[in-house]
PDB file as gemmi writes it, atoms N, CA and C in Angstrom:
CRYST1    1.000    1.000    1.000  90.00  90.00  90.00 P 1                      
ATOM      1  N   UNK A   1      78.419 132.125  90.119  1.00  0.00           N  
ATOM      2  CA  UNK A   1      79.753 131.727  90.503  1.00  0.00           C  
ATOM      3  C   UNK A   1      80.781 132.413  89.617  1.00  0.00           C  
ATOM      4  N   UNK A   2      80.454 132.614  88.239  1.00  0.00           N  
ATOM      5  CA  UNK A   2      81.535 133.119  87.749  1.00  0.00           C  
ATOM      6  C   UNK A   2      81.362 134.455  87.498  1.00  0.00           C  
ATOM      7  N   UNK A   3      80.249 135.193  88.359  1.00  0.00           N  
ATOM      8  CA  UNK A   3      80.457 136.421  87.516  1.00  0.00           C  
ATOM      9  C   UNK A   3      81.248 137.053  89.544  1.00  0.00           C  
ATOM     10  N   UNK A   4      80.767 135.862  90.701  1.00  0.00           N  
ATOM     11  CA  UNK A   4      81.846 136.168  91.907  1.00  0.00           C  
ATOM     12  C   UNK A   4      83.471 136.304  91.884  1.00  0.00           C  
ATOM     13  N   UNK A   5      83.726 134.977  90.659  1.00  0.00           N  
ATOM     14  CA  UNK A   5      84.785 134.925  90.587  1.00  0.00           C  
ATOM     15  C   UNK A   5      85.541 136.077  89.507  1.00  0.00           C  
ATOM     16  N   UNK A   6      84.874 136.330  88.668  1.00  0.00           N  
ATOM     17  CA  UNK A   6      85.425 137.800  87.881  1.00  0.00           C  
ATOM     18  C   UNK A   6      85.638 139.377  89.012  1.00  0.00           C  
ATOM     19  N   UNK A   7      84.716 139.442  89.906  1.00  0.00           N  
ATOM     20  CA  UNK A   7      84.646 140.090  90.611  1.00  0.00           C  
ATOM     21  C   UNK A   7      86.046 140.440  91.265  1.00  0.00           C  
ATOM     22  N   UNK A   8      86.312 138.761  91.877  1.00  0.00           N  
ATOM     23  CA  UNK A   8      87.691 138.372  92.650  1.00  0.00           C  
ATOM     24  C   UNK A   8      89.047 138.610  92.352  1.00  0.00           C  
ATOM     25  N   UNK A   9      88.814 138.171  91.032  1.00  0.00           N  
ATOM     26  CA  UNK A   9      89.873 138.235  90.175  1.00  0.00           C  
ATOM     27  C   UNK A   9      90.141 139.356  89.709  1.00  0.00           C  
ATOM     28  N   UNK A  10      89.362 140.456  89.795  1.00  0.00           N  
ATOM     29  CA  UNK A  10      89.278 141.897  89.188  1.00  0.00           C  
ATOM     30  C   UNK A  10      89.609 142.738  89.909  1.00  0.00           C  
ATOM     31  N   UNK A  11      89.504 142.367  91.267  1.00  0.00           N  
ATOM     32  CA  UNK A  11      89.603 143.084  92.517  1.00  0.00           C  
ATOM     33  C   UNK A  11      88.464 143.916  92.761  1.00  0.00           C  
ATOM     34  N   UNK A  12      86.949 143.817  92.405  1.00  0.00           N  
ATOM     35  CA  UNK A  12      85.958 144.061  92.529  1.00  0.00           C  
ATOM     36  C   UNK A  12      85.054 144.053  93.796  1.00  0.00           C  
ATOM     37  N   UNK A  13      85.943 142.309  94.093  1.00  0.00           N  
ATOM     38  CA  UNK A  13      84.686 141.742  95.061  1.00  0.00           C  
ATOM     39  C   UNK A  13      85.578 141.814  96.708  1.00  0.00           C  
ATOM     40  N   UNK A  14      86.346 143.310  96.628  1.00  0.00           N  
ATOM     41  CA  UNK A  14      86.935 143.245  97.829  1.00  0.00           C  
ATOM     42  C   UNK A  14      88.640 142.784  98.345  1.00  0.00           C  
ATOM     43  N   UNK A  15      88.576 141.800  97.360  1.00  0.00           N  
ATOM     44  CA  UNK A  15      89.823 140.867  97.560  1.00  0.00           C  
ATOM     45  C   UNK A  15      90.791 141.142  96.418  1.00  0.00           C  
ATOM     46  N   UNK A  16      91.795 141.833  96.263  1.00  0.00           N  
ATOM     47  CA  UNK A  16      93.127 141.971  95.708  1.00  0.00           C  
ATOM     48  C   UNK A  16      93.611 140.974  94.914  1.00  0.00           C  
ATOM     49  N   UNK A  17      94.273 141.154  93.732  1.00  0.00           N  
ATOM     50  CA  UNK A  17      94.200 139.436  93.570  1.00  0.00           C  
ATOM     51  C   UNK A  17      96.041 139.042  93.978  1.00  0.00           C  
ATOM     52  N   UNK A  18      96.896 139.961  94.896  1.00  0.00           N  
ATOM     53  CA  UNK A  18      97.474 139.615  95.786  1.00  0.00           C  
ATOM     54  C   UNK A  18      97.289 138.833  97.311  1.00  0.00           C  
ATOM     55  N   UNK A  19      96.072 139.080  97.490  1.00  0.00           N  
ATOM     56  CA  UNK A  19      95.704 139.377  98.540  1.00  0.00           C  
ATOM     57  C   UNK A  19      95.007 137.764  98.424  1.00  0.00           C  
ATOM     58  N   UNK A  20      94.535 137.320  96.827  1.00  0.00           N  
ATOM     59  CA  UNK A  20      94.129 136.076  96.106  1.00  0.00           C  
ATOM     60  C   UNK A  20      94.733 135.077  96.468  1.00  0.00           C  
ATOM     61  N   UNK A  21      95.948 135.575  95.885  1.00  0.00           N  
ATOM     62  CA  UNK A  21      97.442 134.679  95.688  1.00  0.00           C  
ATOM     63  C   UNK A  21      97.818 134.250  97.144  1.00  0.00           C  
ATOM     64  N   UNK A  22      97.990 135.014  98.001  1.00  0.00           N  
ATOM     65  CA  UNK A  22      98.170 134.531  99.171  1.00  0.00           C  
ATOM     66  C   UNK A  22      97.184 133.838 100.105  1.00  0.00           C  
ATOM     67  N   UNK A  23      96.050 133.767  99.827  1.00  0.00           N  
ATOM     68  CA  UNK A  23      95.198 133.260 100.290  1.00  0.00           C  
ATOM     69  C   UNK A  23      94.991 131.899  99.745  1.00  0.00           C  
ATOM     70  N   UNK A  24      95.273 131.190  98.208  1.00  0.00           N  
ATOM     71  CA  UNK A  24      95.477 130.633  97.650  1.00  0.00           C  
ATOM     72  C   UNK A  24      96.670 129.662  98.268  1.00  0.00           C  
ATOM     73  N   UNK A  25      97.771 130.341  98.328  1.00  0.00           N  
ATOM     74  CA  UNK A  25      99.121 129.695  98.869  1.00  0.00           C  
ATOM     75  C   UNK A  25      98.502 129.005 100.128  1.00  0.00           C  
ATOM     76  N   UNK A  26      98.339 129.928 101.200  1.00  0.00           N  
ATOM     77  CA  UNK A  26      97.932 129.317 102.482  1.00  0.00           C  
ATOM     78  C   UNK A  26      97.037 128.279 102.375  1.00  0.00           C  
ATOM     79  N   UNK A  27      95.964 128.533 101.319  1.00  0.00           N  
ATOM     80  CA  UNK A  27      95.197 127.107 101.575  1.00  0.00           C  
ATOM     81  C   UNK A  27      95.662 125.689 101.063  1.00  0.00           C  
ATOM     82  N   UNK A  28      96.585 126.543 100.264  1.00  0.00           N  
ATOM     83  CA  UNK A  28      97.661 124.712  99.351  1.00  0.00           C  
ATOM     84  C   UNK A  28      98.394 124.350 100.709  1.00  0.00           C  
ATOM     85  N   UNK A  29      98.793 124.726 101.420  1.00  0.00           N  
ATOM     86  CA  UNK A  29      99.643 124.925 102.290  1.00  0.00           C  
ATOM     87  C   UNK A  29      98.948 124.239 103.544  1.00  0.00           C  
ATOM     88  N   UNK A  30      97.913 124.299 103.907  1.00  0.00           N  
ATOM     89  CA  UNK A  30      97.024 123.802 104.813  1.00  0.00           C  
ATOM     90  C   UNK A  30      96.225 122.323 103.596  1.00  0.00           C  
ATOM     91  N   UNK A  31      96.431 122.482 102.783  1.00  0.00           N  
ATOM     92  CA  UNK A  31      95.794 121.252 102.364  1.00  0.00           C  
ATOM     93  C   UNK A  31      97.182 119.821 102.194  1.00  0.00           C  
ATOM     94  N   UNK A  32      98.177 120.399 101.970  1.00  0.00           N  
ATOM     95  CA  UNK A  32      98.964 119.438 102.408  1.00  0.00           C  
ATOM     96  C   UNK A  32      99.700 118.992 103.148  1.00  0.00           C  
ATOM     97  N   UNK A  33      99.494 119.961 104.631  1.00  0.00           N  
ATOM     98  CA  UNK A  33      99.430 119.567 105.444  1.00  0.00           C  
ATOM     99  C   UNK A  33      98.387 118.234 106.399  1.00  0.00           C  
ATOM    100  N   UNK A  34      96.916 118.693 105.661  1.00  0.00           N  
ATOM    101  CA  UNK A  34      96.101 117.900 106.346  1.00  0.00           C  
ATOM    102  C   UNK A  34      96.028 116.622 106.008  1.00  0.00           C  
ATOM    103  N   UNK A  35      97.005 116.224 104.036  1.00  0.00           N  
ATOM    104  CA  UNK A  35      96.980 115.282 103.220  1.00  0.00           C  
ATOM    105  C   UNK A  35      98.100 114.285 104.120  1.00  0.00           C  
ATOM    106  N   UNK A  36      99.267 115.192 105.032  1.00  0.00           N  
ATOM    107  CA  UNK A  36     100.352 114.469 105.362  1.00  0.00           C  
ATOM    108  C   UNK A  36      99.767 114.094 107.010  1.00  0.00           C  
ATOM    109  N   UNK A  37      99.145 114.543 107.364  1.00  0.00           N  
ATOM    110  CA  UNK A  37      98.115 114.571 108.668  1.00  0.00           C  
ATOM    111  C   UNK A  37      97.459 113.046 108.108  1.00  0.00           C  
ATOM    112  N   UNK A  38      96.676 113.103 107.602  1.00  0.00           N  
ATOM    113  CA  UNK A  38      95.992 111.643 106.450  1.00  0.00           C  
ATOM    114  C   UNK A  38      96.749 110.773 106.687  1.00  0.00           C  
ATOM    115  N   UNK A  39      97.898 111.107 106.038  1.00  0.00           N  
ATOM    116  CA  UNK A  39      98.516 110.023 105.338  1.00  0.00           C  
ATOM    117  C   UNK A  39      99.063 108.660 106.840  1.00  0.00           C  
ATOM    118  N   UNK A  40      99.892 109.975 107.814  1.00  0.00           N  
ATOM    119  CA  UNK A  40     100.084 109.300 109.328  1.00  0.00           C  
ATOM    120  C   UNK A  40      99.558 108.847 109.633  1.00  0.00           C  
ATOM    121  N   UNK A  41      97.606 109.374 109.848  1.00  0.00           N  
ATOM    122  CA  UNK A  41      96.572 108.638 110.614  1.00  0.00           C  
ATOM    123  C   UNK A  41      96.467 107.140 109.877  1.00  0.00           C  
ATOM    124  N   UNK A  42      96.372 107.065 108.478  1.00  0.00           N  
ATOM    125  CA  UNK A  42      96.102 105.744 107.911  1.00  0.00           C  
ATOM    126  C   UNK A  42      97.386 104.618 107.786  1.00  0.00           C  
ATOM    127  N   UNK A  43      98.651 105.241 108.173  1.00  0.00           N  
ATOM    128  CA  UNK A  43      99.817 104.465 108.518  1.00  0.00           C  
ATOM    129  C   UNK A  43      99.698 104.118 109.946  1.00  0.00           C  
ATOM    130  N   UNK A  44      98.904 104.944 110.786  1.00  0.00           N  
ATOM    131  CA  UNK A  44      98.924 103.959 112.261  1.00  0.00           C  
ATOM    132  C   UNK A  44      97.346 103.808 112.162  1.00  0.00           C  
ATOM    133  N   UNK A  45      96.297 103.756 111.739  1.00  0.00           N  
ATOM    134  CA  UNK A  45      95.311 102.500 111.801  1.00  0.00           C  
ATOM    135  C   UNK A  45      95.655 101.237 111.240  1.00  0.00           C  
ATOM    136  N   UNK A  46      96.485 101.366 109.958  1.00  0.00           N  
ATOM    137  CA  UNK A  46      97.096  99.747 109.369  1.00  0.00           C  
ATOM    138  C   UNK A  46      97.784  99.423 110.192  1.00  0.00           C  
ATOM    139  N   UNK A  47      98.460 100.115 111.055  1.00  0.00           N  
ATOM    140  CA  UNK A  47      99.384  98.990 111.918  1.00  0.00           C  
ATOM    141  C   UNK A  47      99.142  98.772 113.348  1.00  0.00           C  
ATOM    142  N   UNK A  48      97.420  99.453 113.334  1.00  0.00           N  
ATOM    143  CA  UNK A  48      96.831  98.971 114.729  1.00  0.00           C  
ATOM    144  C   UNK A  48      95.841  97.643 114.446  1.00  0.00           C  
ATOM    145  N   UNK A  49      95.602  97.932 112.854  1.00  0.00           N  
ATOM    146  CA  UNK A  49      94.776  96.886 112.564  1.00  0.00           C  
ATOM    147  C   UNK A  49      95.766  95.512 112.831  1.00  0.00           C  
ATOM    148  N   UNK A  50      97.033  95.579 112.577  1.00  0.00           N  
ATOM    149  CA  UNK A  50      97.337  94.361 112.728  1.00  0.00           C  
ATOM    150  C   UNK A  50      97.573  93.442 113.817  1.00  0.00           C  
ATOM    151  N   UNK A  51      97.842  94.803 114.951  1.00  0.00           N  
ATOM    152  CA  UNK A  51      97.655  94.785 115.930  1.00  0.00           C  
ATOM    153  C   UNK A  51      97.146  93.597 116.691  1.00  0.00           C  
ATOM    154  N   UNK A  52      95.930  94.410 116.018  1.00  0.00           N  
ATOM    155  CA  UNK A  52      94.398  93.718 116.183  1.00  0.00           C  
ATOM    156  C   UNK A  52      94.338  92.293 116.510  1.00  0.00           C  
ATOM    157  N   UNK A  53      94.628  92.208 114.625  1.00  0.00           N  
ATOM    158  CA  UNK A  53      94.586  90.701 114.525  1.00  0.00           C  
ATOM    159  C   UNK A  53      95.500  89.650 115.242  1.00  0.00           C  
ATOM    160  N   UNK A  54      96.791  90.350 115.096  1.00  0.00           N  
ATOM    161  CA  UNK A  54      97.053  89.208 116.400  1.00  0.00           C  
ATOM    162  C   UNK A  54      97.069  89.573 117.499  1.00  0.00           C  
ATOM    163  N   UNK A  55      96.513  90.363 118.588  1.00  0.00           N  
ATOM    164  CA  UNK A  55      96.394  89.688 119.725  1.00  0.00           C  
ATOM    165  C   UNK A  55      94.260  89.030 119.399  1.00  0.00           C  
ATOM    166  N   UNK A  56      93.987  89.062 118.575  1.00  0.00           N  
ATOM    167  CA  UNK A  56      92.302  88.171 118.453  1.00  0.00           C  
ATOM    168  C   UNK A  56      92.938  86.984 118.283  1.00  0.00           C  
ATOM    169  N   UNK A  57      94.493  86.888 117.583  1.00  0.00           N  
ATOM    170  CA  UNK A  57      94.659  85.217 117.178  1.00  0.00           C  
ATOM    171  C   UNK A  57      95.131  84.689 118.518  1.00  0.00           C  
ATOM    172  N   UNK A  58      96.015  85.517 119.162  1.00  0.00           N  
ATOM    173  CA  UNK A  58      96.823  85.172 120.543  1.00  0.00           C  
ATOM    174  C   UNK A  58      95.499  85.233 121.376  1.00  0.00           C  
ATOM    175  N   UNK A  59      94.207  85.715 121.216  1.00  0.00           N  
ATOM    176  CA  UNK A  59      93.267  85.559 122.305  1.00  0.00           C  
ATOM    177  C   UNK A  59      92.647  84.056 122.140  1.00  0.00           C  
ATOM    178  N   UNK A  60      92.636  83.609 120.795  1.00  0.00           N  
ATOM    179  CA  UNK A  60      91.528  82.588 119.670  1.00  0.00           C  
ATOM    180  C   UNK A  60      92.937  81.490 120.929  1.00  0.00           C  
ATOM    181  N   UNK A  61      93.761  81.455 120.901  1.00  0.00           N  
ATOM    182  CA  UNK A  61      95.131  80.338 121.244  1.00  0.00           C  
ATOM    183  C   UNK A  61      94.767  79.843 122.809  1.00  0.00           C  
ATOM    184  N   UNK A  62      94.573  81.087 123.231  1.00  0.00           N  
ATOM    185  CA  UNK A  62      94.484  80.974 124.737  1.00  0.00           C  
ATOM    186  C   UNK A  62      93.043  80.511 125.283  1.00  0.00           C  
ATOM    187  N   UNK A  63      92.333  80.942 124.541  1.00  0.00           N  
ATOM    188  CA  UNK A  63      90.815  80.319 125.148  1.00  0.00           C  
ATOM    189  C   UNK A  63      90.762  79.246 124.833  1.00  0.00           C  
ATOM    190  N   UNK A  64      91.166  78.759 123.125  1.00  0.00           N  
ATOM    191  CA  UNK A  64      91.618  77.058 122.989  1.00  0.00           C  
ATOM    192  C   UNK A  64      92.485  76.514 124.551  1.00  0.00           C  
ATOM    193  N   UNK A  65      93.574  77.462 124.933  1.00  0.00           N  
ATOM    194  CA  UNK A  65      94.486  76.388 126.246  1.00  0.00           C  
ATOM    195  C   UNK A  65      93.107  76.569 126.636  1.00  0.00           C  
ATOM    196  N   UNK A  66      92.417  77.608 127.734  1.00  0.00           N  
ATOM    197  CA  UNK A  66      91.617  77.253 128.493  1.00  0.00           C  
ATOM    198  C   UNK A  66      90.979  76.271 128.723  1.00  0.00           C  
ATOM    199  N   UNK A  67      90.205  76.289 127.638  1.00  0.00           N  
ATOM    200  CA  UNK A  67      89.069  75.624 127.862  1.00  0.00           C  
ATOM    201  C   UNK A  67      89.905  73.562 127.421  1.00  0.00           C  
ATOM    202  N   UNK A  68      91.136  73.560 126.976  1.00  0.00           N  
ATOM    203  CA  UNK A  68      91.730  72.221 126.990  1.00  0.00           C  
ATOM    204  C   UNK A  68      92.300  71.915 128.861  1.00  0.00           C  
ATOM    205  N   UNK A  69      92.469  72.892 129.689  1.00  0.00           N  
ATOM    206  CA  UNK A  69      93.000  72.578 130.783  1.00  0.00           C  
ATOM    207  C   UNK A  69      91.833  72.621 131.551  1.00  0.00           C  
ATOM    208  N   UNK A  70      90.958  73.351 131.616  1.00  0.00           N  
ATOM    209  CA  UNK A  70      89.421  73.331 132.113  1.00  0.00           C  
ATOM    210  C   UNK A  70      89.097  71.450 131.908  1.00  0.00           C  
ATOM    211  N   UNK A  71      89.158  70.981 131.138  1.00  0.00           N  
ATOM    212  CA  UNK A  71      88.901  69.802 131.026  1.00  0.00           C  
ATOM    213  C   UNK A  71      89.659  68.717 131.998  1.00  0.00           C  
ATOM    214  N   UNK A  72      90.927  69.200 131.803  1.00  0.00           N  
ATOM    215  CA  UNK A  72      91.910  68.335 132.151  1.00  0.00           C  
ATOM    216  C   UNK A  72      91.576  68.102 133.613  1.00  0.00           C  
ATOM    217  N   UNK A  73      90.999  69.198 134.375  1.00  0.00           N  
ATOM    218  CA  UNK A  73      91.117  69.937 135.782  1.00  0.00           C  
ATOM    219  C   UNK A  73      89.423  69.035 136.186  1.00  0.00           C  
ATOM    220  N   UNK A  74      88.759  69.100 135.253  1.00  0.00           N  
ATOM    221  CA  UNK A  74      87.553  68.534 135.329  1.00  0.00           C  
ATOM    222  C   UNK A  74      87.748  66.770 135.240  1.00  0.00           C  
ATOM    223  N   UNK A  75      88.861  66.488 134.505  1.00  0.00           N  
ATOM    224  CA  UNK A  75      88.571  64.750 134.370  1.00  0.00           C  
ATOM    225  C   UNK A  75      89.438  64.646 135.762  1.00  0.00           C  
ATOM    226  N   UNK A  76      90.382  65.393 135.945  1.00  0.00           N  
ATOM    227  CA  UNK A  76      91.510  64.793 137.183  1.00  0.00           C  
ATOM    228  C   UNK A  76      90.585  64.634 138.306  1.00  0.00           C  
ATOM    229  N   UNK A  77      89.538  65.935 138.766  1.00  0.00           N  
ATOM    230  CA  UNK A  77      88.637  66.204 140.078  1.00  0.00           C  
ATOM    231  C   UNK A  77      87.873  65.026 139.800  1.00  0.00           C  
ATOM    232  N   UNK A  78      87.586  64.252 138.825  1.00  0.00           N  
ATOM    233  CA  UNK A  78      86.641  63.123 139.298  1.00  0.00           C  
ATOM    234  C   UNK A  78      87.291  61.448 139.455  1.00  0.00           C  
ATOM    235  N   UNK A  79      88.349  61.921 139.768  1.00  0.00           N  
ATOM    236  CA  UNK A  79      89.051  60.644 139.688  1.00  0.00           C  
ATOM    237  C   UNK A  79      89.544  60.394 141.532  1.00  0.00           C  
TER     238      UNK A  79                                                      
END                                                                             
């Protein structure tokens, strides 16, 4: 590894070390892009997670009505 990277740096191993530098830039450049890419995706899973949770609580509410009017519908029919 370091005798590739002397190479690199020397302009030995093909690559300029302009040619370094800019290749360098572009990848900072693409890495914080993908960090701000990140960062969005995990700002809308937290706020799908919450999503989530309440419509599971607004679902938890409604199957409670159900199943309280299911009853109701069941004592009235035998009367």
């Amino acid at each position: 590894m370091a005798v590739w990277r002397h190479k690199c740096e020397s302009g030995e191993g093909g690559v300029r070390s302009e040619e370094m530098e800019e290749l360098k830039r572009k990848m900072n450049a693409k890495i914080m892009e993908l960090e701000t890419a990140l960062e969005a995706a995990q700002t809308k899973a937290s706020s799908m997670e919450k999503v989530k949770n309440r419509l599971q609580g607004e679902l938890e509410d409604l199957t409670i009505e159900v199943e309280r009017v299911r009853k109701i519908i069941l004592i009235l029919s035998t009367l």
